[in-house]
N, C-alpha and C positions, 0 to 999 in steps of 0.2 A: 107047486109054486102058487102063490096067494097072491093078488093086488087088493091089498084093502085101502078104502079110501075115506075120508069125509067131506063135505060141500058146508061152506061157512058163506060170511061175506063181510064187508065196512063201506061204509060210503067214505068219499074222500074227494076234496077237489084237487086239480092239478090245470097246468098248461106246457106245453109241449114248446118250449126255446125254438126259434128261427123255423117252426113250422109255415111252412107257404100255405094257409089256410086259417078257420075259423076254429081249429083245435090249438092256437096258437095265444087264444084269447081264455082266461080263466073259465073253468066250469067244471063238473061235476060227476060223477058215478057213483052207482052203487053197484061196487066193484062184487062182483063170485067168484069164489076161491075153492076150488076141489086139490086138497093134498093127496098122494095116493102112496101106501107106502109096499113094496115087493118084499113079502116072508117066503123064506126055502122051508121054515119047517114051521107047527104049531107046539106052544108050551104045550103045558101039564093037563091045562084048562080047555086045550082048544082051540087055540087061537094065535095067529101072527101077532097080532098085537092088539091089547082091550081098545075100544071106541075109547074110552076114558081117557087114555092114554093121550093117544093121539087128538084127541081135541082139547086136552091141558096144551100140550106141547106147541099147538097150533095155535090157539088162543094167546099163548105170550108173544109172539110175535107181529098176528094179526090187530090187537087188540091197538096196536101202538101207532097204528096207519088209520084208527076208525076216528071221522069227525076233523081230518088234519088237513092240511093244504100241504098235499104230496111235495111241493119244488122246495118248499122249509126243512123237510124232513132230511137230517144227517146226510141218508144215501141217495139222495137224490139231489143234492145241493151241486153236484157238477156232471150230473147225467138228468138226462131227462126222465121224469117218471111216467115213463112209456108203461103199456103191458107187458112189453118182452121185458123190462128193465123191473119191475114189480114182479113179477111170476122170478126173476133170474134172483133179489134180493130175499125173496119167501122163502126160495130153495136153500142158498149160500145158509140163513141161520137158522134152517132145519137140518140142514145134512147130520150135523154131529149127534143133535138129541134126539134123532132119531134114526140111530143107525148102533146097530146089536149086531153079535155074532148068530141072530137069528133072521131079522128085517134089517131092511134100508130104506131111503127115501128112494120114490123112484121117480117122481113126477111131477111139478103144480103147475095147474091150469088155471089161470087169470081170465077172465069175463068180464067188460064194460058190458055189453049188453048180454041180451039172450043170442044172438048173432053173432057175437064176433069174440073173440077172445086168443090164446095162445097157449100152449103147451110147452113146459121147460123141463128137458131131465135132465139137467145138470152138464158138467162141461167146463167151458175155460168162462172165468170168470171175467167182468169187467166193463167198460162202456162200448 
């Protein structure tokens, strides 16, 4: 078994609804993004799945978050755009294009800073 992964990232501002605190008030990340996908076996070539792949695949989804003000954004419009709520929506529209009778998605890990971040391997969906 393979965990292959990539590390990306987008800035994005956000604010956090009915936060009792100064995260309540608009501001900003430059969020990091490690997708990581689990292969049982390797193709022809060697591999669970090419880098290339996997970072076309990641790049349409991430691309759409970079430069935005997260609480505008479609799925975030009636959840807060937390880290657990961004790592949980990275995952939702990676599962499908990236999952083979070979790999699957297994993980992504959201970062605000270098300290602090979350881990989502999928699950029940929702707010």
């Amino acid at each position: 078994m393979f965990d292959i992964f990539i590390k990306t990232h987008f800035s994005g501002g956000h604010h956090l609804r009915d936060y009792p605190g100064n995260c309540e008030k608009p501001h900003g990340h430059n969020w990091k993004v490690k997708v990581c996908v689990r292969a049982t076996a390797l193709d022809e070539l060697g591999m669970g799945i090419d880098f290339k792949v996997l970072k076309k695949q990641v790049a349409a989804i991430v691309d759409g978050l970079d430069h935005c003000d997260l609480n505008e954004h479609p799925a975030f419009i009636s959840r807060n755009p937390s880290s657990e709520h961004i790592a949980m929506y990275l995952f939702d529209q990676l599962r499908e294009p990236l999952n083979t009778d070979r790999y699957s998605l297994y993980s992504v890990e959201v970062r605000e800073t270098d300290s602090s971040g979350v881990i989502y391997y999928g699950g029940q969906s929702g707010s």
